[in-house]
C-alpha positions in Angstrom: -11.5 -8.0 22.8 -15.3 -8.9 21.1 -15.3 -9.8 17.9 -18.4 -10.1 16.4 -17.6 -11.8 13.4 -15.9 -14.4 15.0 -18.2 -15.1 17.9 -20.9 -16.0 15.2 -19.0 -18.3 13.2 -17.9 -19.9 16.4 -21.5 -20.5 17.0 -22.0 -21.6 13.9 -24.8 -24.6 13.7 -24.2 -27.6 12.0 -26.2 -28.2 9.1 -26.4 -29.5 5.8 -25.3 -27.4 2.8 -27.1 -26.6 -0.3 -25.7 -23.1 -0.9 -21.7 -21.7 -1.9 -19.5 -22.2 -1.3 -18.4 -25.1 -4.0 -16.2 -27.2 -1.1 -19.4 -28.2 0.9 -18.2 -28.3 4.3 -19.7 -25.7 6.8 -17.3 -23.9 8.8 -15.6 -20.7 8.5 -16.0 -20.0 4.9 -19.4 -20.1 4.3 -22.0 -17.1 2.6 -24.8 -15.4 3.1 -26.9 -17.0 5.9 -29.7 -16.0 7.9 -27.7 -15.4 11.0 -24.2 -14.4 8.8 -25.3 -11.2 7.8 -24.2 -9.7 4.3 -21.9 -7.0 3.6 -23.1 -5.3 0.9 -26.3 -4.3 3.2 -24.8 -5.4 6.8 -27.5 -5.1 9.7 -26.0 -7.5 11.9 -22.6 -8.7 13.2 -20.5 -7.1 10.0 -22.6 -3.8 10.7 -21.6 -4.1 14.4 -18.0 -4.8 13.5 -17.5 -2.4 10.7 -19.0 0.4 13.7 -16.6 -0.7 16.3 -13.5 -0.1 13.5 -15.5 3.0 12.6 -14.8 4.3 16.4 -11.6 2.8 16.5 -10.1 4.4 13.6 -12.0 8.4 13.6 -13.9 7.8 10.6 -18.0 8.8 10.2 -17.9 5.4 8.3 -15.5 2.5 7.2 -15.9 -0.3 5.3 -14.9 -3.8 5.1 -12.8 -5.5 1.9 -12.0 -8.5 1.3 -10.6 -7.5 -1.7 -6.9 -5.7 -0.5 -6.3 -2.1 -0.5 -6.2 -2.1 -4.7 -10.2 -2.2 -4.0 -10.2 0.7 -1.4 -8.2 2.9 -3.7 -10.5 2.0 -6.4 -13.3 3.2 -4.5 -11.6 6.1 -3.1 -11.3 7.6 -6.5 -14.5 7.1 -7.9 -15.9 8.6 -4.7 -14.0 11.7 -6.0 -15.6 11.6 -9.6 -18.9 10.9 -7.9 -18.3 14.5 -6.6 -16.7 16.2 -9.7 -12.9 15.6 -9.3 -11.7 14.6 -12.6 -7.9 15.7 -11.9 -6.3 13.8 -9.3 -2.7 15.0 -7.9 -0.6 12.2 -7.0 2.9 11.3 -6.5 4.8 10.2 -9.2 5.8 7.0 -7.4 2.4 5.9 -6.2 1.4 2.7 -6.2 0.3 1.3 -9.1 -3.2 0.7 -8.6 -3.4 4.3 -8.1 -2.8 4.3 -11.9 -4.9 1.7 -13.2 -8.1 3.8 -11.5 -7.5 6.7 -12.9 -7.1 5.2 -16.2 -10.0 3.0 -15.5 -12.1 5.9 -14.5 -10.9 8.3 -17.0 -9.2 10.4 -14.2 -6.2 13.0 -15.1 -3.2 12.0 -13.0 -1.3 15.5 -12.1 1.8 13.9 -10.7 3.9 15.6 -8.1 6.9 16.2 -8.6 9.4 13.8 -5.9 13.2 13.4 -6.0 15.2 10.4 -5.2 17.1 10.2 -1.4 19.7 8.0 -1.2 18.3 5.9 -4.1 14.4 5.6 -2.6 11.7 7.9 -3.8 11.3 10.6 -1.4 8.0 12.4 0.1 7.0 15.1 -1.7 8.2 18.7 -0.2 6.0 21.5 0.1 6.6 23.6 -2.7 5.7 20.8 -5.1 2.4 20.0 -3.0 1.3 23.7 -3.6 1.9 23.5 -7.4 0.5 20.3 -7.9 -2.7 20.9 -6.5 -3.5 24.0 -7.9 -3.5 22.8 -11.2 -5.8 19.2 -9.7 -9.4 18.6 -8.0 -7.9 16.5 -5.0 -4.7 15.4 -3.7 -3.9 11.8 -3.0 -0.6 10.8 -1.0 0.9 7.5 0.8 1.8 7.1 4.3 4.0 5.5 5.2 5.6 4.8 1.7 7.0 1.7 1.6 10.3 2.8 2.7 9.0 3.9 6.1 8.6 8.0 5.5 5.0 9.6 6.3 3.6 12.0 3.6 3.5 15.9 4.9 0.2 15.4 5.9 -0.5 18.1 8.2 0.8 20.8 5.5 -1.6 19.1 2.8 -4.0 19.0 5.2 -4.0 22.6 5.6 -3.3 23.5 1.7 -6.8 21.0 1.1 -8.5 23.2 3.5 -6.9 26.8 1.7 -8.1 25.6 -1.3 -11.6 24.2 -0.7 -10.2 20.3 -2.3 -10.4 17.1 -0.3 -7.9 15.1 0.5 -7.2 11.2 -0.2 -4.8 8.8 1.3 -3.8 5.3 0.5 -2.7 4.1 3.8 -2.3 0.5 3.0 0.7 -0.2 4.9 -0.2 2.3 7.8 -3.0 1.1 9.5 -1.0 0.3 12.7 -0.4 3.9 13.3 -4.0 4.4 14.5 -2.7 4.7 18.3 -0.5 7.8 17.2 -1.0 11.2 15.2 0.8 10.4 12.3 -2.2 8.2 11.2 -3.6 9.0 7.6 -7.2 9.0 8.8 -6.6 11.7 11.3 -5.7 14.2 8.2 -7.6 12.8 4.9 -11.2 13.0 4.0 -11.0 9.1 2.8 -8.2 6.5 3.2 -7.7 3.2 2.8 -6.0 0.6 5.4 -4.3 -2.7 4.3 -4.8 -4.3 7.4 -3.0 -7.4 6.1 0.3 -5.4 5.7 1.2 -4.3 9.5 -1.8 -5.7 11.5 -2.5 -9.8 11.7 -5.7 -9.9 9.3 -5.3 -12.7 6.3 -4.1 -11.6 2.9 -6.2 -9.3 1.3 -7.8 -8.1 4.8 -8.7 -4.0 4.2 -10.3 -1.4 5.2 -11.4 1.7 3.7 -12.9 5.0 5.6 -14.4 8.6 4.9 -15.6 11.3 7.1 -18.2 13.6 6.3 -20.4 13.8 3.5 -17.5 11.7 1.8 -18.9 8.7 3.8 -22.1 8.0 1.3 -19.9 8.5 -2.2 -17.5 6.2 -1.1 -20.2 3.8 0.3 -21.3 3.6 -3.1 -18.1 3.8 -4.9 -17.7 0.2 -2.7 -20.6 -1.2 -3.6 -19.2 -1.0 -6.9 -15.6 -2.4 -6.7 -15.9 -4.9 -3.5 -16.8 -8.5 -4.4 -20.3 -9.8 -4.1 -19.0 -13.0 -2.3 -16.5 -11.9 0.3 -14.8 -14.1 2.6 -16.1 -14.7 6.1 -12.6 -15.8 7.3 -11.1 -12.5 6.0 -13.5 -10.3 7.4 -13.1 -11.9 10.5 -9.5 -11.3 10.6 -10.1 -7.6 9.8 -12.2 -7.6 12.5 -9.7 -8.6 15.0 -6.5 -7.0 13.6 -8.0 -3.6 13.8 -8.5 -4.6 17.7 -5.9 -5.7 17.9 -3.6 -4.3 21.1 -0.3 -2.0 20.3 2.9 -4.1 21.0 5.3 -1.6 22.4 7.8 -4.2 23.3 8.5 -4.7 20.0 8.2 -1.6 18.5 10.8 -0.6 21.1 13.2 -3.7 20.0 12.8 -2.5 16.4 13.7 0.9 17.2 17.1 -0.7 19.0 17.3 -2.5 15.9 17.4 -0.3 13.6 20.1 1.7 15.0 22.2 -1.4 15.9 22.3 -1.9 11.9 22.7 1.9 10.4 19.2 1.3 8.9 17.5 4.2 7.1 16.2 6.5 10.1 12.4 6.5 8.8 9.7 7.4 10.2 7.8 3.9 10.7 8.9 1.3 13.4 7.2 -2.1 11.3 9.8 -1.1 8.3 13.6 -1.8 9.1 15.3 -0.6 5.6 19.0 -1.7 5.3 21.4 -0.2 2.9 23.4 -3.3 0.5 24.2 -1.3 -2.3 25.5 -3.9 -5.4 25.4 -6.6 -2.2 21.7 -6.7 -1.6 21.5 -9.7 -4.0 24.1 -11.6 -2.2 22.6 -10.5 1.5 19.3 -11.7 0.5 20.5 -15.2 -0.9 22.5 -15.5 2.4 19.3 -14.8 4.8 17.2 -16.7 3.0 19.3 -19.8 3.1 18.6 -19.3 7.0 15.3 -19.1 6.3 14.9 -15.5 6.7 12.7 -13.6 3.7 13.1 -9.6 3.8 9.6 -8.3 2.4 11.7 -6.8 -0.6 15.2 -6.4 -2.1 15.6 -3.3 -4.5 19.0 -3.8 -5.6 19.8 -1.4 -3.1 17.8 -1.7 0.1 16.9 -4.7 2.0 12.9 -4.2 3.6 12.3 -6.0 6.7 8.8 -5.8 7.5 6.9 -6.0 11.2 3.7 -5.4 12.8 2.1 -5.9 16.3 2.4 -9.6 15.9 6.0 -10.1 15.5 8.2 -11.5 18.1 11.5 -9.9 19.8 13.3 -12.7 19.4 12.9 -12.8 16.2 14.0 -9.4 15.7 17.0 -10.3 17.6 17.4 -13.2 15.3 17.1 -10.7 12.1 20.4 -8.0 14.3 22.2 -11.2 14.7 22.2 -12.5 11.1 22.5 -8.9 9.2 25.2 -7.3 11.6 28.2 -8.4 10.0 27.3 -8.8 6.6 29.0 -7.1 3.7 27.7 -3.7 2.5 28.1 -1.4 -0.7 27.3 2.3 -1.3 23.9 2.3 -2.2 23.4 3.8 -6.3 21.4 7.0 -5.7 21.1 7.8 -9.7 18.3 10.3 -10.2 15.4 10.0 -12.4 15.9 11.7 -15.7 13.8 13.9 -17.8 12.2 11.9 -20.9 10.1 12.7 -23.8 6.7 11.5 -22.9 4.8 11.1 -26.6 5.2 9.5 -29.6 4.4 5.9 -30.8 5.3 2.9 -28.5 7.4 -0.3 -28.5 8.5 -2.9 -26.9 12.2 -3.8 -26.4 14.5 -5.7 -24.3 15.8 -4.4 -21.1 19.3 -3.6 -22.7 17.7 -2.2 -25.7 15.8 0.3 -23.1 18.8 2.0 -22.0 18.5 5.2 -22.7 15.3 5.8 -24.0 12.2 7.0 -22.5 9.7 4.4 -20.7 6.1 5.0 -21.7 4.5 2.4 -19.2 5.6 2.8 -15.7 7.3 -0.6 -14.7 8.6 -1.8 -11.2 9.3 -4.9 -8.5 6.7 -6.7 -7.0 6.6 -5.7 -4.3 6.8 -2.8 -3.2 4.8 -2.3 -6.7 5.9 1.3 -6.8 7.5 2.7 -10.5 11.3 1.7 -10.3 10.7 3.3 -13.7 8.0 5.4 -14.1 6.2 6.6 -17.2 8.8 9.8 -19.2 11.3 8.6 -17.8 14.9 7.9 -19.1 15.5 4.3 -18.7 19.3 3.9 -17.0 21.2 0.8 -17.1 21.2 0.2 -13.5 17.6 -0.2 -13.8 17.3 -2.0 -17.0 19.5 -4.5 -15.2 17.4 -4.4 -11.7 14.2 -5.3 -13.7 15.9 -8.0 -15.6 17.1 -10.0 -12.8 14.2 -9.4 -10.5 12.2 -12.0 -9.7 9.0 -10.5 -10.1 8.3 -7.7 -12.3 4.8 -5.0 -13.2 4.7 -3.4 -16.4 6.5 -5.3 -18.3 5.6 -7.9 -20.6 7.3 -10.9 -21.3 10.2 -9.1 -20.0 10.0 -6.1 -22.6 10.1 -2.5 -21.3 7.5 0.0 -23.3 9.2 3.0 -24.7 8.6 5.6 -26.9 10.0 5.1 -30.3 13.1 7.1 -31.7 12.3 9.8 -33.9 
């Protein structure tokens, strides 16, 4: 496996520095040089390793970040306004950088409609597919969703296609599926891949791709939203996790797992979803007191996450501990309806019951709307919110909702 990135800052000459960064001491995180290349116009080893992930991944072009997937859905979207999309149609629990672009670009989200499963969010089904686009410009979906379930991508694939509209996906915790078909890039005209999520790239490692003539809006779209000083040591690792070789001994061993515990039968092998109900508070203080940390604990569901780069033993480790531990029936309330106008305040969790959010909120992570935006604010989440340890969309632990007429 070549790396270009890190063969050059292997070779690295000593020298003196007069130039950023602040810390003074050559090495891996170091700028522009004359023999580092530059990303925003790469010519050299970025240009041959952004190529390689080009080939690797079936895209007419991809594109480095240093800047997490946030900055790939960014550009994605104004890559669409750059070619007349104004409406975007997106599921309702997308994640919330979706959001923040299209309020930042002044894009209309059309949001699909999606149903709660067994008290996750799940995919959106056909029908509402076909009635949200027709009334958008584009589609945007996620896959895998952070519960492990892959967006109908062939069917949208196929409606984009009907309908003459492109198609977007925010991949960020997919791009280890790029060995198989269910891969977002082998369906959407742009994606974005958080390789830092399943593959071993450092935090905030991503990648995002086009085909097409979608390839020069989203180049400039990046220009745009990617910093000006990226960091070497990041794009190195991006480098290497998209070259990173499939681990089917472990994908196997989370397969076994997964039905050894009764885990959600998803679709995605790095996400091992366990059912707690009312217990996942006590399960998670249990694990990590044996210094085991699940990815994220919904009041419900306990997320394990892998990639390529986890061990088996440690997977047997994670059976071992789990197996006997106490379980609940998981709360599968459904959203409800809201009114989604009026003036806005800000009130306590318990004050919230019962009244319509007007800023989506959620856990951090997954970062997806536990609550989102018209929607009537139960108890059960009021309380989830309160008690979790970090929180979006609220502030100073206030829910927005519309005032009482």
């Amino acid at each position: 496996m070549r790396c270009h990135i890190v063969r050059m800052l292997r070779a690295q000459r000593r020298h003196t520095s007069f130039h950023t960064p602040g810390h003074k001491r050559p090495g891996a995180d170091i700028t522009e040089l004359p023999y580092s290349d530059d990303l925003s116009d790469p010519t050299g080893v970025i240009a041959a390793a952004q190529a390689d992930a080009a080939r690797i991944l079936g895209s007419d072009g991809s594109f480095f970040l240093t800047d997490g997937s946030t900055s790939g859905v960014f550009s994605m979207l104004y890559a669409l306004r750059l070619r007349g999309c104004r409406r975007i149609c997106v599921p309702t629990y997308a994640h919330k950088s979706v959001f923040h672009a299209c309020e930042a670009l002044g894009l209309d989200p059309v949001l699909l409609a999606q149903e709660s499963a067994q008290g996750y969010p799940a995919q959106p089904g056909q029908r509402a597919l076909e009635e949200g686009l027709a009334q958008a410009d584009a589609l945007l979906l996620t896959s895998p969703d952070y519960y492990g379930f892959f967006a109908p991508l062939r069917q949208a694939r196929a409606l984009c296609d009907a309908q003459g509209k492109p198609l977007a996906a925010d991949g960020a915790h997919g791009a280890h599926l790029h060995f198989t078909s269910a891969y977002a890039g082998r369906y959407a005209d742009l994606w974005v891949d958080g390789v830092h999520k399943s593959l071993p790239a450092l935090t905030q490692g991503a990648v995002v791709s086009a085909r097409g003539a979608w390839v020069a809006p989203l180049q400039e779209a990046v220009g745009y939203f990617r910093t000006s000083s990226p960091s070497y040591p990041i794009l190195a690792s991006v480098e290497y996790a998209v070259k990173y070789p499939r681990n089917l001994a472990v994908e196997r061993a989370a397969e076994k797992a997964k039905r050894a515990l009764g885990a959600l039968a998803n679709d995605d092998w790095t996400k091992i979803v366990l059912p707690f109900g009312a217990s996942a508070d006590a399960a998670e203080a249990y694990l990590e007191r044996h210094g085991v940390y699940p990815e994220f604990n919904d009041g419900n569901y306990l997320m394990f996450y892998l990639s390529p780069a986890s061990r088996v033993g440690d997977v047997r480790k994670l059976v071992r501990l789990t197996r006997g531990l106490h379980r609940e029936p998981v709360c599968a309330a459904p959203a409800l309806a809201g009114r989604a106008a009026g003036e806005v305040a800000e009130v306590s969790p318990e004050e919230a019951v019962g009244r319509t959010c007007a800023r989506a909120c959620g856990i951090v992570p997954p970062c997806v709307p536990l609550i989102a935006a018209g929607e009537v604010v139960t108890a059960q989440k009021a309380a989830r919110l309160k008690g979790a340890r970090h929180t979006f969309g609220l502030r100073d632990g206030r829910i927005a909702v519309y005032r009482e007429q």
